[in-house]
C-alpha positions as CSV (number, residue, x, y, z in Angstrom):
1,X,-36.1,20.0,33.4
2,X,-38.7,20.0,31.0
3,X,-36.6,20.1,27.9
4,X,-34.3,17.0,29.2
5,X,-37.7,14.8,30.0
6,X,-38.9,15.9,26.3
7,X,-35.4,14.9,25.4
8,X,-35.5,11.8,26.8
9,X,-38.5,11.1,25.5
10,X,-37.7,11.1,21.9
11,X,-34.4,9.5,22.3
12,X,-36.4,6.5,23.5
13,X,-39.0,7.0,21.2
14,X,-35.6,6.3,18.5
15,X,-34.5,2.6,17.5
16,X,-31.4,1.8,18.7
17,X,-30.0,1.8,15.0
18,X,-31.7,5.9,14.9
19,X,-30.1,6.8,18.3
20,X,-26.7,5.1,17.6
21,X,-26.6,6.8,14.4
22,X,-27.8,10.2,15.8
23,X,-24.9,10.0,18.3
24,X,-22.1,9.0,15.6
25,X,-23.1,11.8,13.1
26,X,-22.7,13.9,16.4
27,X,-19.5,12.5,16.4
28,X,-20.0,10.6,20.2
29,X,-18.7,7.3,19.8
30,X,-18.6,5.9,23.2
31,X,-22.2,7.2,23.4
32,X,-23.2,5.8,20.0
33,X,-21.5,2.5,20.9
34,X,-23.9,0.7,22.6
35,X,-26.9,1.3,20.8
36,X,-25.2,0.5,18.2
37,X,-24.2,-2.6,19.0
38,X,-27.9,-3.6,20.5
39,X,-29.0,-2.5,16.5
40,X,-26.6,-5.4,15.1
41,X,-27.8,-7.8,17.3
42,X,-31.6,-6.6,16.2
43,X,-30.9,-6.4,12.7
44,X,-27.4,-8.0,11.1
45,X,-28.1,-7.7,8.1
46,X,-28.3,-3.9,8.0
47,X,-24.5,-3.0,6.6
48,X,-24.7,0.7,7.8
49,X,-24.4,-0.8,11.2
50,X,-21.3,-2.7,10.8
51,X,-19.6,0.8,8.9
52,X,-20.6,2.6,11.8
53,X,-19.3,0.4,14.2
54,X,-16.0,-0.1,12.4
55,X,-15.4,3.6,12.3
56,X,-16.6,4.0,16.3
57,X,-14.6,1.3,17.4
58,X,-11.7,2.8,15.0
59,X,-12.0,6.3,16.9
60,X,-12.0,4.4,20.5
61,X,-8.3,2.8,19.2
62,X,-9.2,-0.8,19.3
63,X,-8.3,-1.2,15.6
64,X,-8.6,-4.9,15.9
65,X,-11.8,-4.7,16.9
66,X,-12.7,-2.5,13.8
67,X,-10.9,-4.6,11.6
68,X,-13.0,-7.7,12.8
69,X,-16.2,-6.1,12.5
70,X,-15.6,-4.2,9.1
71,X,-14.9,-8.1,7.9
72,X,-18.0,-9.1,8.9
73,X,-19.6,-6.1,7.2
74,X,-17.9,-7.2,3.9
75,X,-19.6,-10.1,4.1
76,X,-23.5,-8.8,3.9
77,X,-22.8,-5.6,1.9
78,X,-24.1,-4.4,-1.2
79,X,-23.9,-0.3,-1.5
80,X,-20.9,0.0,0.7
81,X,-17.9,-2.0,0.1
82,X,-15.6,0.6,-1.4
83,X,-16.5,2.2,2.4
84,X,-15.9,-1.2,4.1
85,X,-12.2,-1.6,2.0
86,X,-11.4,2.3,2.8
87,X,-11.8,2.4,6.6
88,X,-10.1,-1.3,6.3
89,X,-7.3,0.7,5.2
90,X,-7.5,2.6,7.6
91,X,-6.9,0.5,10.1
92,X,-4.2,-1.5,8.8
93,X,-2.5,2.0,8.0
94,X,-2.5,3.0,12.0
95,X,-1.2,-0.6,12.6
96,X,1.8,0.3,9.9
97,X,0.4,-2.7,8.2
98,X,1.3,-0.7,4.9
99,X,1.5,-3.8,2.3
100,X,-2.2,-4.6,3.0
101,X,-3.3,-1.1,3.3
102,X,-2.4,-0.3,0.2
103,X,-4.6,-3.5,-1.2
104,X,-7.4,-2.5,0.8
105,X,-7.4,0.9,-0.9
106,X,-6.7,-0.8,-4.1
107,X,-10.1,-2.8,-3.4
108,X,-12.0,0.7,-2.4
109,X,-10.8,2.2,-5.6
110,X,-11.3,-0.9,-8.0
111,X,-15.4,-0.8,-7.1
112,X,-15.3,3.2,-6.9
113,X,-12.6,5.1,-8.5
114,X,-14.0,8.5,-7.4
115,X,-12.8,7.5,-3.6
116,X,-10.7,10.1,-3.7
117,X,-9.9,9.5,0.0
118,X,-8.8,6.7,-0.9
119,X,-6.3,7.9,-3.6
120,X,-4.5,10.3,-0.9
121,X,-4.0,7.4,1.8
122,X,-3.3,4.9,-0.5
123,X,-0.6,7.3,-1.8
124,X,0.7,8.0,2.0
125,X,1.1,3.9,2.2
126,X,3.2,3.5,-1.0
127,X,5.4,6.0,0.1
128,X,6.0,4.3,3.2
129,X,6.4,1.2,1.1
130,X,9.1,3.5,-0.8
131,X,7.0,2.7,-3.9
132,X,7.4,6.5,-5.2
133,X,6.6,6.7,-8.1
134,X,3.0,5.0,-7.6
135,X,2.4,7.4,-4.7
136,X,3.1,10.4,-6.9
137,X,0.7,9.2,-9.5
138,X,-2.2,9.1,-6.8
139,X,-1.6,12.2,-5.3
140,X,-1.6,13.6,-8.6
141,X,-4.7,11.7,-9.0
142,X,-6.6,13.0,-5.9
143,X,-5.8,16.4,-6.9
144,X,-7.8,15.7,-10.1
145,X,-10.3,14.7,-8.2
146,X,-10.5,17.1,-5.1
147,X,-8.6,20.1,-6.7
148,X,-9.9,22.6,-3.9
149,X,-8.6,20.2,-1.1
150,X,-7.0,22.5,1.5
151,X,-4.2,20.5,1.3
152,X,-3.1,21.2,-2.2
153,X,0.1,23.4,-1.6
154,X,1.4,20.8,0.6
155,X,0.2,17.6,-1.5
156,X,2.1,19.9,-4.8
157,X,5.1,20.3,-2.7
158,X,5.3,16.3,-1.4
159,X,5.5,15.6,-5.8
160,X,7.7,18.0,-6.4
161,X,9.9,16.1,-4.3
162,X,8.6,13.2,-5.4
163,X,9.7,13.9,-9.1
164,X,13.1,15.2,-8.1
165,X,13.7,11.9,-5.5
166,X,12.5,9.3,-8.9
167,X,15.1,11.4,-10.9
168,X,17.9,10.6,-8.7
169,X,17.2,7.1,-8.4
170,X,16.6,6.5,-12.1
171,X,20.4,8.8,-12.6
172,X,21.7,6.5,-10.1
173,X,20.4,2.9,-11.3
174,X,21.5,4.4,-15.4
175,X,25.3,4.6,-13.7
176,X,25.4,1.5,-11.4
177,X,24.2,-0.5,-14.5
178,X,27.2,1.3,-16.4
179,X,29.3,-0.4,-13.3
180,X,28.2,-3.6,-14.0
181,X,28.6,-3.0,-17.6
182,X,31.9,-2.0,-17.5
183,X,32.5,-4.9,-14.4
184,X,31.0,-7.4,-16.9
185,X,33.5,-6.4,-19.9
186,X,36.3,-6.6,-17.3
187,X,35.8,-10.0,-16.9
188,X,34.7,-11.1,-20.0
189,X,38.7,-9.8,-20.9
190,X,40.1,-11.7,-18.0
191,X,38.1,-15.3,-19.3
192,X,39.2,-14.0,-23.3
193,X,42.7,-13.8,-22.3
194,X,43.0,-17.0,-19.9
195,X,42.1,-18.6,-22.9
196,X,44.1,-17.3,-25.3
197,X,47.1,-18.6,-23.0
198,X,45.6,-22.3,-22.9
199,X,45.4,-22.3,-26.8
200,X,49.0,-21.4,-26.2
201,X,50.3,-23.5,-23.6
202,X,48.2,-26.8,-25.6
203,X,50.3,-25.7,-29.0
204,X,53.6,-25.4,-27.3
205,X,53.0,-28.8,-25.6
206,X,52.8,-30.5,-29.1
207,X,55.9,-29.3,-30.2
208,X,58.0,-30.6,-27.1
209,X,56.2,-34.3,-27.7
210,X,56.7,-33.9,-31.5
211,X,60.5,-33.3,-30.9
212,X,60.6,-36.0,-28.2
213,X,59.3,-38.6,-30.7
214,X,61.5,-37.8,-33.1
215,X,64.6,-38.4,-31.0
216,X,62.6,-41.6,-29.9
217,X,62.6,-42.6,-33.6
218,X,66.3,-41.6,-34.1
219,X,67.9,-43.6,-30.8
């Protein structure tokens, strides 16, 4: 009983911003919540506030929500924005928004190229954008950068595949443009012969009127 009141105590003795934060980093997001919310109304122009509550309200599934308030953290940031872009990502990603996904990890990465979260999920939108051979080049990039990830054998395996599926597709596109090729000659023949027979059919046509003249001439 004693150690809840002195409990109590120093939770209130906490900001709201100090207790919301507490109970995030204690990963307790519908406990961190509303304090959190009570700090942005205090202070809005503190941007941890708006990260924290676009990544609680992300855990809780309202993505919309997240997305809305992440937005609004873009808008008074200054240290964070590749954070505000990546979890912006997120969210679009869980949505199977995958075209702006991959633009908002572009963003993270174009103000801090050492995201290297942000290579691997950027990499897991391209490839459901079927854009493989730009998603094997950032999984091979987050490798550089997190090389003891405990997700390497897995991440070596998904290039691998990679390689071998860009192979196929580059074989393939070599012989259906040797189709077309070869389609393209075909016809090429067909329009050089049609007009062969014209040149033909116009010479033999001057002969009949030359002969009819002359037996014009003669009657």
């Amino acid at each position: 009983m004693w150690f809840i009141s002195c409990l109590t105590a120093v939770l209130l003795s906490l900001t709201s911003l100090q207790q919301g934060e507490q109970l995030f980093l204690e990963n307790k997001p519908r406990e961190a919540l509303p304090h959190l919310e009570r700090a942005l109304y205090e202070n809005p122009q503190e941007e941890k506030i708006y990260l924290y509550l676009g990544i609680v309200y992300e855990q809780l599934g309202d993505a919309e929500k997240s997305i809305q308030i992440l937005k609004r953290g873009l808008n008074v940031s200054q240290g964070y924005k590749d954070l505000f872009y990546y979890n912006l990502g997120n969210n679009h990603f869980r949505r199977q928004e995958f075209t702006v996904a991959e633009q908002m990890y572009s963003n993270a990465l174009q103000i801090n190229g050492a995201l290297e979260v942000a290579y691997l999920n950027r990499a897991n939108a391209r490839l459901e954008l079927e854009e493989f051979q730009e998603a094997r080049q950032d999984y091979i990039d987050y490798l550089q950068l997190d090389p003891d990830t405990h997700q390497r054998e897995n991440i070596e395996k998904l290039i691998a595949l990679l390689e071998q599926l860009i192979e196929e597709a580059e074989r393939e596109r070599l012989e259906e443009l040797e189709r077309q090729k070869a389609l393209l000659n075909e016809v090429l023949d067909t329009l050089k012969n049609a007009s062969e027979d014209t040149r033909n059919l116009s010479a033999g046509s001057e002969e009949i009127q030359e002969e009819y003249e002359e037996i014009d001439i003669e009657n």
